[in-house]
C-alpha positions as CSV (number, residue, x, y, z in Angstrom):
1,X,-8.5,19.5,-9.2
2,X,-8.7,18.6,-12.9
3,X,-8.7,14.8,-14.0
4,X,-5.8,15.4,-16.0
5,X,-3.5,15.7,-12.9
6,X,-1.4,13.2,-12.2
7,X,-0.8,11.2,-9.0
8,X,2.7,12.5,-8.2
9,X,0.9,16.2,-7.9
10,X,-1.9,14.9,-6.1
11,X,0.8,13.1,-3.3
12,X,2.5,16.5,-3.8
13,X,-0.2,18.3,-2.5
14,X,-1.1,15.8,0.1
15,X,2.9,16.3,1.6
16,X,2.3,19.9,1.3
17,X,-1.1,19.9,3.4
18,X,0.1,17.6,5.7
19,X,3.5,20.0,6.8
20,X,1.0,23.0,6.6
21,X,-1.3,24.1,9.1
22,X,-4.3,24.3,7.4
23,X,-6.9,22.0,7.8
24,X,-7.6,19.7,5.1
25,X,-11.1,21.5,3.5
26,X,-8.9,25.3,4.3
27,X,-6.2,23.5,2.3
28,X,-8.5,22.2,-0.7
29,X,-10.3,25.2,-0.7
30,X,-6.9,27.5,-1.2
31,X,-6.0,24.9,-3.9
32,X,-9.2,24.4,-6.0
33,X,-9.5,21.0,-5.2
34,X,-12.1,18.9,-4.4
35,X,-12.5,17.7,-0.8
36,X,-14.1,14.4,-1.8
37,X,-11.3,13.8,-4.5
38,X,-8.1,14.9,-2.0
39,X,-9.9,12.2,0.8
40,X,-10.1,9.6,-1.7
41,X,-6.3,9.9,-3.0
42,X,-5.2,10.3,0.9
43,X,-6.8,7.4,2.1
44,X,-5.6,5.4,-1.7
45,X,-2.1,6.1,-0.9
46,X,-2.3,5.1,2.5
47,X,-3.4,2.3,1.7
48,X,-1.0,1.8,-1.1
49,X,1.9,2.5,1.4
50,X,0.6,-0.4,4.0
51,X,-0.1,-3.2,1.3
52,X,3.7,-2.2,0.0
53,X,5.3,-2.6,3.8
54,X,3.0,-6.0,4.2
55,X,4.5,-7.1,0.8
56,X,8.3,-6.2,1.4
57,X,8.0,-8.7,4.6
58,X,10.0,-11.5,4.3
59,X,7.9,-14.9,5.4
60,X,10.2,-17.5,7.0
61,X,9.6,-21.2,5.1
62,X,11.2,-23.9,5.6
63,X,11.9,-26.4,2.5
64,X,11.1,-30.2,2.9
65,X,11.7,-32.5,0.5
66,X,10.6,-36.6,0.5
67,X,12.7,-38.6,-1.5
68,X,9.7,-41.0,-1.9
69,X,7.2,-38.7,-3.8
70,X,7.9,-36.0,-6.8
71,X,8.3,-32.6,-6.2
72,X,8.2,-30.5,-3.1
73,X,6.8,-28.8,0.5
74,X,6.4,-25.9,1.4
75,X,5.4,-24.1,4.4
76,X,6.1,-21.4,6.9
77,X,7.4,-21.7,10.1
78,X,4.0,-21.2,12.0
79,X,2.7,-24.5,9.7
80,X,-0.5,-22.3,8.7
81,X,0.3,-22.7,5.1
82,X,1.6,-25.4,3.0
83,X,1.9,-25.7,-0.9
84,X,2.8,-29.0,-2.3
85,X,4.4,-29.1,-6.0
């Protein structure tokens, strides 16, 4: 696989191994690429697809405000984090 390939053909090819039956050296092999350079790229976008699901979460928090002092609380619903502004 050259350098100058972009990540959208390298996902490409990682679909296209995955639906094949090939295993993944048989599939690098067929395709000139490097085994060391498709593992790297398979286990990137893997973990580029978990930190993405983790980050679309929404976090429950619940707003409290004290009349007394400026600004306000913040913290989620288990009470594991607070920020104070």
């Amino acid at each position: 696989m050259s350098p100058y390939q972009n990540h959208a053909t390298i996902q490409g090819h990682i679909v296209q191994w995955q639906v094949s039956d090939l295993t993944q050296a048989e599939y690098c092999t067929q395709h000139g690429i490097k085994p060391h350079i498709f593992s790297y790229y398979k286990k990137k976008f893997s973990l580029d697809s978990e930190v993405a699901k983790r980050s679309s979460q929404l976090i429950p928090v619940e707003l409290v405000g004290d009349e007394a002092s400026p600004g306000s609380n913040l913290s989620s619903s288990s009470g594991m984090t607070q920020l104070s502004c």
